[in-house]
VEXZAGU-837420 format. One record per residue (C-alpha): residue number from 1; z, y, x. Coordinates in pm, 1 decimal, always signed. Example, Ala and Ser with C-alpha at 12.3 -4.5 7.8 and 13.67 -1.06 7.14 Angstrom:
// VEXZAGU-837420
ATOM    k        pz        py        px
ATOM    1    +780.0    -450.0   +1230.0
ATOM    2    +714.0    -106.0   +1367.0
//
This chain:
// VEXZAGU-837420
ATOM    k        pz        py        px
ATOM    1     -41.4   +1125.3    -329.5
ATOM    2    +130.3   +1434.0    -293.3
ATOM    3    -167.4   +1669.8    -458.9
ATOM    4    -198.4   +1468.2    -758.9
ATOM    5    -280.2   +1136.9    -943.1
ATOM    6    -614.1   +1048.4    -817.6
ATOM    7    -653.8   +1258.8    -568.4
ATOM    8    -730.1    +992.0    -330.7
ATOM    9   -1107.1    +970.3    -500.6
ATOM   10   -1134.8   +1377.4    -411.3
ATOM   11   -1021.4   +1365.1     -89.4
ATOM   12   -1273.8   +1037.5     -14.6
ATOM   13   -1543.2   +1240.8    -155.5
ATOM   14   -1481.8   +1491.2      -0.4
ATOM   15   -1444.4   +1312.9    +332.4
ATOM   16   -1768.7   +1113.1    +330.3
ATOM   17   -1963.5   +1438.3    +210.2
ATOM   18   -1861.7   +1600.6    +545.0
ATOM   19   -1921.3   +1312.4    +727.8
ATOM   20   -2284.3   +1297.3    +561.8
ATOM   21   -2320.1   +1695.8    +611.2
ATOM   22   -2254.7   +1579.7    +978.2
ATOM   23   -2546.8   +1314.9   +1045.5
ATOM   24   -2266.1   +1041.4   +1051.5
ATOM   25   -2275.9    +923.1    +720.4
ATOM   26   -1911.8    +668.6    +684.6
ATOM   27   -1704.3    +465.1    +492.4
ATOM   28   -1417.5    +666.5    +382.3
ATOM   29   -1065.6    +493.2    +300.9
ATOM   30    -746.5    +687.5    +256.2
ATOM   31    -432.9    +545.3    +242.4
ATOM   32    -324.9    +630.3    -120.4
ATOM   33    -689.3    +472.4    -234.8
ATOM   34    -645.1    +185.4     -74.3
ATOM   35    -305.0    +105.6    -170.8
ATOM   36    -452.3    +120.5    -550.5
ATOM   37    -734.9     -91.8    -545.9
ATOM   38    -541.9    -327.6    -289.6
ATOM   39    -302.2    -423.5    -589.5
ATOM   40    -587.3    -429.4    -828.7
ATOM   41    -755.7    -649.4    -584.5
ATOM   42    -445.7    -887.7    -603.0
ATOM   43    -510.5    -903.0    -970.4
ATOM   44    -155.3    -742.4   -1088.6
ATOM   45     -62.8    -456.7   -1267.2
ATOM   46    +310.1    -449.2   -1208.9
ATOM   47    +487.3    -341.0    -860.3
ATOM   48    +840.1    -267.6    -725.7
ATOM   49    +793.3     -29.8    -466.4
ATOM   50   +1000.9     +37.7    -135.2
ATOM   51    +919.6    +386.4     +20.7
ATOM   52   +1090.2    +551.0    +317.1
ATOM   53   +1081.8    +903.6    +143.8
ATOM   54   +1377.9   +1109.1     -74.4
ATOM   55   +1375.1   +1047.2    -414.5
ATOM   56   +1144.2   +1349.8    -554.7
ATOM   57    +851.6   +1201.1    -336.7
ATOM   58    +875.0    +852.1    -386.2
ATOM   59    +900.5    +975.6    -795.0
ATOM   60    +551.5   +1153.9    -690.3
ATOM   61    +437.1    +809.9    -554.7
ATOM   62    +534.9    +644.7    -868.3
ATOM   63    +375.0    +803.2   -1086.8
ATOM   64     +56.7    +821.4    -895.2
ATOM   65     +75.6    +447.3    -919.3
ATOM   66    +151.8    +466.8   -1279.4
ATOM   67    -139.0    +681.9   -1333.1
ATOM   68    -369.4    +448.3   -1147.8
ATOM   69    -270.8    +151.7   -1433.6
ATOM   70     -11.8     -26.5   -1259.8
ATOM   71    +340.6     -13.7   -1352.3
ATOM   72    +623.5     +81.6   -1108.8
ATOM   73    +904.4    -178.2   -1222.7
ATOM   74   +1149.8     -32.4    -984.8
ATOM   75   +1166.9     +81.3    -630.0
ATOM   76   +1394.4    +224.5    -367.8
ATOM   77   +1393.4    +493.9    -191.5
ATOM   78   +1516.3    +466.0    +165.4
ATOM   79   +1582.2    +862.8    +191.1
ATOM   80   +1460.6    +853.3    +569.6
ATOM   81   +1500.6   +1279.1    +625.3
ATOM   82   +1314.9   +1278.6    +934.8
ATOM   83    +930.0   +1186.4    +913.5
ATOM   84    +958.3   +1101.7   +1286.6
ATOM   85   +1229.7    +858.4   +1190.0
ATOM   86    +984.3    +667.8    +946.5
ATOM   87    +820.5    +492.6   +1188.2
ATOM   88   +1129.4    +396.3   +1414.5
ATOM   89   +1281.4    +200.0   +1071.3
ATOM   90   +1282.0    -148.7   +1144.9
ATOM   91   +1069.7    -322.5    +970.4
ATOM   92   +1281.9    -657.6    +975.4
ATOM   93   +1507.8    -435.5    +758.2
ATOM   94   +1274.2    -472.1    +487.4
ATOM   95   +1294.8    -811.7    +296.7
ATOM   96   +1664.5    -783.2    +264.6
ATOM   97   +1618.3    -421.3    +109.5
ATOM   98   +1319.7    -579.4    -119.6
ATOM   99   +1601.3    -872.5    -210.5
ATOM  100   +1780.3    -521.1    -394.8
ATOM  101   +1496.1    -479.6    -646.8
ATOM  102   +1527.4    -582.7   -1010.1
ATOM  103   +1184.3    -789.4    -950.4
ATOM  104   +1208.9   -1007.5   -1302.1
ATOM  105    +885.5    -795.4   -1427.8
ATOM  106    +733.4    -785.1   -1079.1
ATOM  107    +396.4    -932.2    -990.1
ATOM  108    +407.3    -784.1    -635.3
ATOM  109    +583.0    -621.2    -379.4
ATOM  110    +540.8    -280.0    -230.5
ATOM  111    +721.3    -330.8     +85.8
ATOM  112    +590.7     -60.0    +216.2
ATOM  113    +434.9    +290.5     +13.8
ATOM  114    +353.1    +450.9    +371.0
ATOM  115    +121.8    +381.4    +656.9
ATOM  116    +359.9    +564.3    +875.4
ATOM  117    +709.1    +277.5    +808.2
ATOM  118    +613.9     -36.3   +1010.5
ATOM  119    +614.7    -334.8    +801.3
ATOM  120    +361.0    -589.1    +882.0
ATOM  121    +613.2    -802.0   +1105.4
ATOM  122    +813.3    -871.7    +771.0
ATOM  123    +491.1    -948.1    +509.0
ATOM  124    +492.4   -1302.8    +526.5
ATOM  125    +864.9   -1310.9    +562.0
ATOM  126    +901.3   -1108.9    +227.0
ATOM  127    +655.8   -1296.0     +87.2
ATOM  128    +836.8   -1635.9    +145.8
ATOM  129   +1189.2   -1523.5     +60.5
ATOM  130   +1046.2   -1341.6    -286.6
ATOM  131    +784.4   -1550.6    -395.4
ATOM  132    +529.4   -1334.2    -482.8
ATOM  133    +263.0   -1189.6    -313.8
ATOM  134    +331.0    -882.9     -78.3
ATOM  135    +164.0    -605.0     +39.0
ATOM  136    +205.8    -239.8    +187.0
ATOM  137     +18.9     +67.0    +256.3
ATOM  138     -99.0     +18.1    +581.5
ATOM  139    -200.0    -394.9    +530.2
ATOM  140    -409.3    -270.0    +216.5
ATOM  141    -591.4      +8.6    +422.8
ATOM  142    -653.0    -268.1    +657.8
ATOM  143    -775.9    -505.2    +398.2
ATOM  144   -1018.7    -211.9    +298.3
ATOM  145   -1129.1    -129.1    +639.7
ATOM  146   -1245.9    -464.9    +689.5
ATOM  147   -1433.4    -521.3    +356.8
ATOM  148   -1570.8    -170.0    +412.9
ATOM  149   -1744.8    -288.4    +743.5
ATOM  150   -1844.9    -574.1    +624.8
ATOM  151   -1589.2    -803.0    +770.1
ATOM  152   -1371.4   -1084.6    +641.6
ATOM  153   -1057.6    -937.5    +557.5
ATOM  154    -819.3   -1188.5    +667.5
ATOM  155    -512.1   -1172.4    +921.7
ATOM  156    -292.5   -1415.7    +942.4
ATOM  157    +112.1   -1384.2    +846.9
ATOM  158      +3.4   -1023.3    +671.3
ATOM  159     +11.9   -1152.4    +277.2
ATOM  160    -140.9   -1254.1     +17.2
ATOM  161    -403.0    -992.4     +75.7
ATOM  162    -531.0   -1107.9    +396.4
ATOM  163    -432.1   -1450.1    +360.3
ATOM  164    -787.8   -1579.7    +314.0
ATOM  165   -1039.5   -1303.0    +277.7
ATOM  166   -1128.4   -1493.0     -47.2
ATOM  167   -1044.5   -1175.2    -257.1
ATOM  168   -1356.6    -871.9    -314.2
ATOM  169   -1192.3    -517.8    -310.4
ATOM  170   -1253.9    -307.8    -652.6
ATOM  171   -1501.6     -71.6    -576.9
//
């Protein structure tokens, strides 16, 4: 998200031409990708977002999501310095920091904008407590990961997006 709106498509690309180049032709999902067409898969176009990074880069991940079509409606930026401290937050931490967002134009819940912040114990918590459906970087990659091989993409307790496999990812 960092290099640019989009940039998930180039990188993907990019990624699966090597892999090609290489005799080992593969699905490629990134993270950022993912986390795009996993909200457009839930069929919303507004989010609040909760990130684990200062302000300037959760602003970047805003607007990449902005760019993508999907409104940012407000988010919070844990300010975690330390990228080694991202992924000792607890997670359990997270529906009472989601509680803080102004959610009254939210469709969905970001509860997590990086793969690297643990957050799949609280989903279905999150979920229950805010009443709408909630998702996070790392359960959308895994939502794509599964549809990409072919695979149901369903796990229970992990939100709406996995709740049934029922929903097709955008291409």
């Amino acid at each position: 998200m960092a290099q640019g709106p989009g940039f998930h498509e180039t990188s993907e690309r990019r990624l699966a031409k090597i892999a090609a180049e290489n005799d080992a032709p593969a699905p490629v999902v990134s993270s950022a990708g993912a986390l795009i067409r996993g909200i457009q898969a839930l069929g919303v176009s507004k989010v609040a977002v909760i990130a684990p990074y200062m302000k300037p880069l959760t602003q970047l991940v805003i607007e990449y999501i902005n760019d993508a079509g999907i409104e940012v409606v407000d988010s919070v930026s844990l300010e975690i310095p330390k990228n080694t401290d991202v992924a000792r937050h607890d997670p359990m931490r997270l529906p009472e920091i989601a509680r803080r967002l102004d959610l009254h134009d939210a469709e969905a819940v970001v509860l997590s904008a990086c793969v690297q912040m643990p957050s799949l114990p609280a989903i279905a918590i999150a979920e229950q407590q805010l009443e709408l459906p909630v998702l996070s970087a790392s359960v959308a990659t895994t939502y794509e990961i599964l549809d990409r091989l072919g695979l149901k993409p369903l796990a229970p307790r992990a939100g709406a997006l996995l709740a049934d496999g029922s929903l097709v990812a955008a291409p």
